[in-house]
MDTraj code that builds the backbone (N, CA, C; nanometers):
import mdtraj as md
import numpy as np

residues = "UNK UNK UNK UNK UNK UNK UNK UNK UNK UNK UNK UNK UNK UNK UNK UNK UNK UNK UNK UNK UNK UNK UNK UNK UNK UNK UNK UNK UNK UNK UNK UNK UNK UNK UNK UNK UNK UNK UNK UNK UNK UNK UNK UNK UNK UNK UNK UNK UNK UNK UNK UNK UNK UNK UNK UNK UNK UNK UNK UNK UNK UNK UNK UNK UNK UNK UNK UNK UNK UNK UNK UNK UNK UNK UNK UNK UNK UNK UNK UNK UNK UNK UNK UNK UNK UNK UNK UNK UNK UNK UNK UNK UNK UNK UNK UNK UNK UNK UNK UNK UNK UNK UNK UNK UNK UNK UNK UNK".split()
xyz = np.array([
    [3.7979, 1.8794, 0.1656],
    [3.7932, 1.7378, 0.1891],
    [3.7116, 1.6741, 0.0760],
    [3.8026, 1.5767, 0.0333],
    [3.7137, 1.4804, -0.1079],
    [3.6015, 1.3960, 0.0010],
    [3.5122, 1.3949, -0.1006],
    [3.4050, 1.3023, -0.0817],
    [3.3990, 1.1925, -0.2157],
    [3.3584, 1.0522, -0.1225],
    [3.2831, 0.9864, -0.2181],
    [3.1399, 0.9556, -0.2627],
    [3.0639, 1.0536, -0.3256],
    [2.9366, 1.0842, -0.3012],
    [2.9114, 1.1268, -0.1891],
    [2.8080, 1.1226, -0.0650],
    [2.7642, 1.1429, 0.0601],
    [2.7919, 1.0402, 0.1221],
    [2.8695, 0.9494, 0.1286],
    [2.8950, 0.8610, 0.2275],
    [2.9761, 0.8249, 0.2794],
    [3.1338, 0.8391, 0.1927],
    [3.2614, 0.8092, 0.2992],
    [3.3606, 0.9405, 0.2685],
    [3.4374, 0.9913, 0.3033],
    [3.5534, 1.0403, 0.2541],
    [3.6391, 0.9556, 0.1483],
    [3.7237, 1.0358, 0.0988],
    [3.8200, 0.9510, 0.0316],
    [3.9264, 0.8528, 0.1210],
    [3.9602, 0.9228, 0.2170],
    [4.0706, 0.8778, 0.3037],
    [3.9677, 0.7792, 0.4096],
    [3.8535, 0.7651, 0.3840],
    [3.7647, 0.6251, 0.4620],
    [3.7652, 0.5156, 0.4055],
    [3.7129, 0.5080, 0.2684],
    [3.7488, 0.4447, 0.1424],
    [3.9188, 0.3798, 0.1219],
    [4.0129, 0.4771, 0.1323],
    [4.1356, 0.4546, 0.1329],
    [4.1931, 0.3241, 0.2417],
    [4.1116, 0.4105, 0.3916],
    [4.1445, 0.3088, 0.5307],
    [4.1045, 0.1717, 0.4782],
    [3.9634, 0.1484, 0.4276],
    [3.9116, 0.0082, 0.4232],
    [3.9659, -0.0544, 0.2912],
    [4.0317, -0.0141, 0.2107],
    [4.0815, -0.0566, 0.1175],
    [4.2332, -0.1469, 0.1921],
    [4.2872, -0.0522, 0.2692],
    [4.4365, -0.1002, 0.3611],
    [4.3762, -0.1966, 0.4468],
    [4.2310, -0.2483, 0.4567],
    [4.2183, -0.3457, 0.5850],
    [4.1556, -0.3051, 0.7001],
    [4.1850, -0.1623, 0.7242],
    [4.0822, -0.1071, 0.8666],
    [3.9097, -0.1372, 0.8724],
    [3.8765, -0.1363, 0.9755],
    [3.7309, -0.2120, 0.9985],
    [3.6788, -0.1500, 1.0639],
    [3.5504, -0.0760, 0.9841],
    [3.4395, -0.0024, 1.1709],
    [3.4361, -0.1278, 1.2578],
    [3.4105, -0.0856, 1.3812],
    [3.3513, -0.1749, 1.4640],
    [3.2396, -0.2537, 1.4316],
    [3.1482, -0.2275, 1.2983],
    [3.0176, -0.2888, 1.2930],
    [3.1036, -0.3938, 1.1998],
    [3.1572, -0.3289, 1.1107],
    [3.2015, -0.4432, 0.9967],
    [3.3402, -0.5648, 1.0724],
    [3.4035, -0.4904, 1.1907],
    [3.4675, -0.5833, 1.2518],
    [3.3986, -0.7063, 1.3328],
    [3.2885, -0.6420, 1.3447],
    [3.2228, -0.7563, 1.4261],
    [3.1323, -0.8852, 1.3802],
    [3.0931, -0.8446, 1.2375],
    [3.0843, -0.8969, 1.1358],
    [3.1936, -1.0211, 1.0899],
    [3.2629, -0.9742, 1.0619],
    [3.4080, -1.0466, 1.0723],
    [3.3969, -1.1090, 1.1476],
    [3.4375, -1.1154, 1.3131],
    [3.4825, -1.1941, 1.3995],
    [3.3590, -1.2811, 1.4257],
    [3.2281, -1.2628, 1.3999],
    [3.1391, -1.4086, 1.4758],
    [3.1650, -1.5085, 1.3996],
    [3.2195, -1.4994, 1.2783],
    [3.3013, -1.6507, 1.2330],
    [3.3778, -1.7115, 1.3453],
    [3.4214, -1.6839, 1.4181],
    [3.5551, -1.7078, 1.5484],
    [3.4876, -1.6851, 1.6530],
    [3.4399, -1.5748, 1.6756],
    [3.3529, -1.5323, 1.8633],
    [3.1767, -1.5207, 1.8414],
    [3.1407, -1.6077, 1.8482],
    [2.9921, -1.6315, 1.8477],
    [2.9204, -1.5193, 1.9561],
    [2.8479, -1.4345, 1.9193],
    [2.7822, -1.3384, 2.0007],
    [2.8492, -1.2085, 1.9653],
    [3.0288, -1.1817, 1.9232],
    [3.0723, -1.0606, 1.9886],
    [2.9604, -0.9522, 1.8817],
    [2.9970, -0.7853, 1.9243],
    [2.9170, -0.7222, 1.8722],
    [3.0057, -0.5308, 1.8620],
    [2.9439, -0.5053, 1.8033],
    [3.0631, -0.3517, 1.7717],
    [3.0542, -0.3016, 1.8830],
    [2.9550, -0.3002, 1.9656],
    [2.9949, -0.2893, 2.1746],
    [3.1058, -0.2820, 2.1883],
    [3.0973, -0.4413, 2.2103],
    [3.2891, -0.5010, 2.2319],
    [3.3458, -0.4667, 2.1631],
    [3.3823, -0.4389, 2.0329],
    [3.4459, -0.3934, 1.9760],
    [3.4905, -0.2267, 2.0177],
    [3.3881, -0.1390, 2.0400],
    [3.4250, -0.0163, 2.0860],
    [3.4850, -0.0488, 2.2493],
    [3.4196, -0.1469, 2.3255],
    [3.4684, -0.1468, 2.4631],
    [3.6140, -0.2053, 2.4942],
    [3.6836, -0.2840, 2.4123],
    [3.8007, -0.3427, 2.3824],
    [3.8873, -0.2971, 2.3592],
    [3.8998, -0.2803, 2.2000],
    [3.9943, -0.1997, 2.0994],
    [4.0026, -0.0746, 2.1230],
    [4.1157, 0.0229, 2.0928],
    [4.1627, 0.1386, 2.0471],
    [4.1519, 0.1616, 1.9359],
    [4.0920, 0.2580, 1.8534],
    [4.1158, 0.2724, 1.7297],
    [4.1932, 0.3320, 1.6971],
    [4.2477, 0.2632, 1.5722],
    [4.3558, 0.2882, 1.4917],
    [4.3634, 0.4114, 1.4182],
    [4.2330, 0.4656, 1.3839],
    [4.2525, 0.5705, 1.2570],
    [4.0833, 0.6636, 1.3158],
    [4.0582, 0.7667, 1.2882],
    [3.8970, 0.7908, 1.2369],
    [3.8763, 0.8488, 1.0845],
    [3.7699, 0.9087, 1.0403],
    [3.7875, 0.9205, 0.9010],
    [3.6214, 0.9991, 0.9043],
    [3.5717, 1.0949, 0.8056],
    [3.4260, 1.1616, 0.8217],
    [3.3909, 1.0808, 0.7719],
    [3.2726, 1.0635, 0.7542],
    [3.1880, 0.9542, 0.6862],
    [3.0175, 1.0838, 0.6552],
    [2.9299, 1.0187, 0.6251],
    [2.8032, 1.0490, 0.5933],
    [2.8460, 1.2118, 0.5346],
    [2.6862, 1.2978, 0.4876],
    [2.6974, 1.4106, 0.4095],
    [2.7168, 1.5191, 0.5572],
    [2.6716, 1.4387, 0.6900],
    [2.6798, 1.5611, 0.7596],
    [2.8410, 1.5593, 0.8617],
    [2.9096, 1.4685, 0.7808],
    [3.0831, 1.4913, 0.8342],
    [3.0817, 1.4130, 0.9781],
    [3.0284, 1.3002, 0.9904],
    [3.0249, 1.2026, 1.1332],
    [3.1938, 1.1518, 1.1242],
    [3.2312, 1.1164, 1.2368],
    [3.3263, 1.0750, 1.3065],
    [3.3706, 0.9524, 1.3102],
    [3.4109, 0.8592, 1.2417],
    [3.3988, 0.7475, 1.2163],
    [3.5285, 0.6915, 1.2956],
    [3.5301, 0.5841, 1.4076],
    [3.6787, 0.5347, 1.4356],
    [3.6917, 0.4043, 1.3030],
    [3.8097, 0.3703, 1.2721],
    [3.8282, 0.2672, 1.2222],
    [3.9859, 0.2198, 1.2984],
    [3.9507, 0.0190, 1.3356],
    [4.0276, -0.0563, 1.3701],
    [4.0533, -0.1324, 1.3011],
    [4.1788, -0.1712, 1.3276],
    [4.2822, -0.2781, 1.2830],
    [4.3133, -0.4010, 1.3046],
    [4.2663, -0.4636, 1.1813],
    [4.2471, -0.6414, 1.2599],
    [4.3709, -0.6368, 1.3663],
    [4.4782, -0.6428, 1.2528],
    [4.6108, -0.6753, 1.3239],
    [4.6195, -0.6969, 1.4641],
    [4.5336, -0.6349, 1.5092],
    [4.5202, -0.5956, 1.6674],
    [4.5137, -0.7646, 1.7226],
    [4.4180, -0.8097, 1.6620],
    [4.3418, -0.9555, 1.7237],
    [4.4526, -1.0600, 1.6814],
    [4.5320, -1.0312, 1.6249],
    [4.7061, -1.1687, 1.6585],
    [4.7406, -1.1428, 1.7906],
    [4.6744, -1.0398, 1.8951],
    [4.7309, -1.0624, 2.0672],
    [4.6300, -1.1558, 2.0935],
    [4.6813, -1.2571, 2.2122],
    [4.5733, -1.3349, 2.2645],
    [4.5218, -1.2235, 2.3590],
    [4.5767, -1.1411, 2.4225],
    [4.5063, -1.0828, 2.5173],
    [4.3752, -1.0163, 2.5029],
    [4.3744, -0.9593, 2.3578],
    [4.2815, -0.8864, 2.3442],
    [4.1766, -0.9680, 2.2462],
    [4.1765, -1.1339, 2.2331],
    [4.1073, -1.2019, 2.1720],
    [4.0047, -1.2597, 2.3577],
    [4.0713, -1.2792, 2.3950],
    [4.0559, -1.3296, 2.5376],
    [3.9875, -1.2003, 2.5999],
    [4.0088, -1.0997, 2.5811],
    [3.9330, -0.9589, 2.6239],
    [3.7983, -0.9639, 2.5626],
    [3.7825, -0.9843, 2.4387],
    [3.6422, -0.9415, 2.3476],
    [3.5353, -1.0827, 2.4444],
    [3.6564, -1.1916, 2.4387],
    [3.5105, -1.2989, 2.4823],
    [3.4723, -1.3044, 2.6375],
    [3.5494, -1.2000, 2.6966],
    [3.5289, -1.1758, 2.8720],
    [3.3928, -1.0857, 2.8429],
    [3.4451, -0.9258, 2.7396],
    [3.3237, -0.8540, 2.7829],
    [3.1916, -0.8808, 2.6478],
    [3.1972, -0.9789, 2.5900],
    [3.0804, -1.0384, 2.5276],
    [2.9996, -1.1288, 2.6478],
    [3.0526, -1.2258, 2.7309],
    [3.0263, -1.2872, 2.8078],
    [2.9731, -1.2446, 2.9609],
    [3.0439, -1.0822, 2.9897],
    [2.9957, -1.0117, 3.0691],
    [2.8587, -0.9477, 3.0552],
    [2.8876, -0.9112, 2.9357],
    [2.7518, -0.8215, 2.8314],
    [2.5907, -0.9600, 2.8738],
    [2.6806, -1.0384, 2.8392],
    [2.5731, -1.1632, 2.8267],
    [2.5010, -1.1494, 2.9383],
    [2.5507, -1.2124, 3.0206],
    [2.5673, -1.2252, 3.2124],
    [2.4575, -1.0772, 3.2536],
    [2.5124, -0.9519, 3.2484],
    [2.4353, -0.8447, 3.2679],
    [2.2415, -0.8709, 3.1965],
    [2.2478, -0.8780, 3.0916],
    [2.1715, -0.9153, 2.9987],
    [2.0512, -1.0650, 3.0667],
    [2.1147, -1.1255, 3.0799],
    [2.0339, -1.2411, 3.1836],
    [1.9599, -1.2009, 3.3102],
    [2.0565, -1.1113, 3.3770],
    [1.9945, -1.0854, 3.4666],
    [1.9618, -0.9554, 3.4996],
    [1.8825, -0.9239, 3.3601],
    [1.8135, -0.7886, 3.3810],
    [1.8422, -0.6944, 3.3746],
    [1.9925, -0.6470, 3.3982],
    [2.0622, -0.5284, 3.4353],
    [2.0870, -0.4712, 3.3216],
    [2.1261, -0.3795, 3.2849],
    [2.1555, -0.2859, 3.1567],
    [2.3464, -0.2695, 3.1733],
    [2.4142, -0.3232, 3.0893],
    [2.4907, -0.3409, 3.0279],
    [2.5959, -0.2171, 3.0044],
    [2.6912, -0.1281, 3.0766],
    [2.6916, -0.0182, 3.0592],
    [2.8224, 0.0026, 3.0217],
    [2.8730, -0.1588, 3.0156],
    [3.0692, -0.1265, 2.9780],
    [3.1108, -0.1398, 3.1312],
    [3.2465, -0.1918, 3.0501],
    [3.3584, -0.2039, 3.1588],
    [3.4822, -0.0919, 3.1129],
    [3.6107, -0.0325, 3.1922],
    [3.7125, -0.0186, 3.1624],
    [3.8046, -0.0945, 3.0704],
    [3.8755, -0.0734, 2.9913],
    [3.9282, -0.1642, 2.9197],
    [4.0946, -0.2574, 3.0551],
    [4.1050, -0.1638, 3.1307],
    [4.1540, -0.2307, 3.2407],
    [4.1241, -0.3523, 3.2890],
    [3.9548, -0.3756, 3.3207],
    [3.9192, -0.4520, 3.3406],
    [3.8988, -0.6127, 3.2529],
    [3.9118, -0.5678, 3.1313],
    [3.9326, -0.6913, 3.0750],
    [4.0842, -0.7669, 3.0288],
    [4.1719, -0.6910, 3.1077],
    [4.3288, -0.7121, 3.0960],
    [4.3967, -0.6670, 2.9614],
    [4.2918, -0.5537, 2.9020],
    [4.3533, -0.4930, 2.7920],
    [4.4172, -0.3549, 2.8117],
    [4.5597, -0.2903, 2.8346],
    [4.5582, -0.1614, 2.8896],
    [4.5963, -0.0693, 2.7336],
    [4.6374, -0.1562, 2.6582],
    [4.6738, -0.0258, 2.5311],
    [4.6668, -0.1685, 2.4301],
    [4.5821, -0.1045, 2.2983],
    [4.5855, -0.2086, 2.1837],
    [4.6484, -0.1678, 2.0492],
])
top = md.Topology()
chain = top.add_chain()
for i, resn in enumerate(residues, 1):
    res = top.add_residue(resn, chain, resSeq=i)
    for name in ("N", "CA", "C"):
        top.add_atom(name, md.element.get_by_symbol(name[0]), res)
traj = md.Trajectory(xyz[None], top)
């Protein structure tokens, strides 16, 4: 397996070159549009599209696909469980995820 230095694979490098997004850098992205969301939601939402090694000790990286977010459903999903996240968060409770069922997302 190629490396690029100690930090991505080649074929990680490759993904983000085509557009794929960790969850941190997707979420990045989207608070232009969803004020609050966070790579949480992003892992609690989305399916990922691809994974890829990353770091020197071969971590597991998912990477997603904007493309995904042209469904309303699953734009309307991120701001249910950002807003749930919130809600938990107010009132003390620890935040532990929902099913992706539950936010009317069943496959992305």
């Amino acid at each position: 397996m190629a490396y690029i230095g100690y930090s991505k694979s080649v074929r990680a490098v490759q993904a983000e070159n085509d557009g794929l997004m960790t969850a941190t850098d997707m979420a990045k992205w989207l608070r232009r549009y969803i004020k609050g969301i966070t790579a949480f939601d992003i892992k609690e939402v989305l399916l990922p599209s691809e994974w890829h090694h990353t770091s020197c000790r071969y971590n597991c990286t998912n990477y997603y696909n904007p493309i995904n977010l042209e469904n309303f459903k699953i734009r309307r999903a991120l701001r249910r469980c950002r807003d749930h996240r919130v809600a938990e968060k107010r009132a003390g409770r620890k935040f532990g995820g929902m099913h992706r069922e539950w936010y009317g997302v069943f496959s992305a």
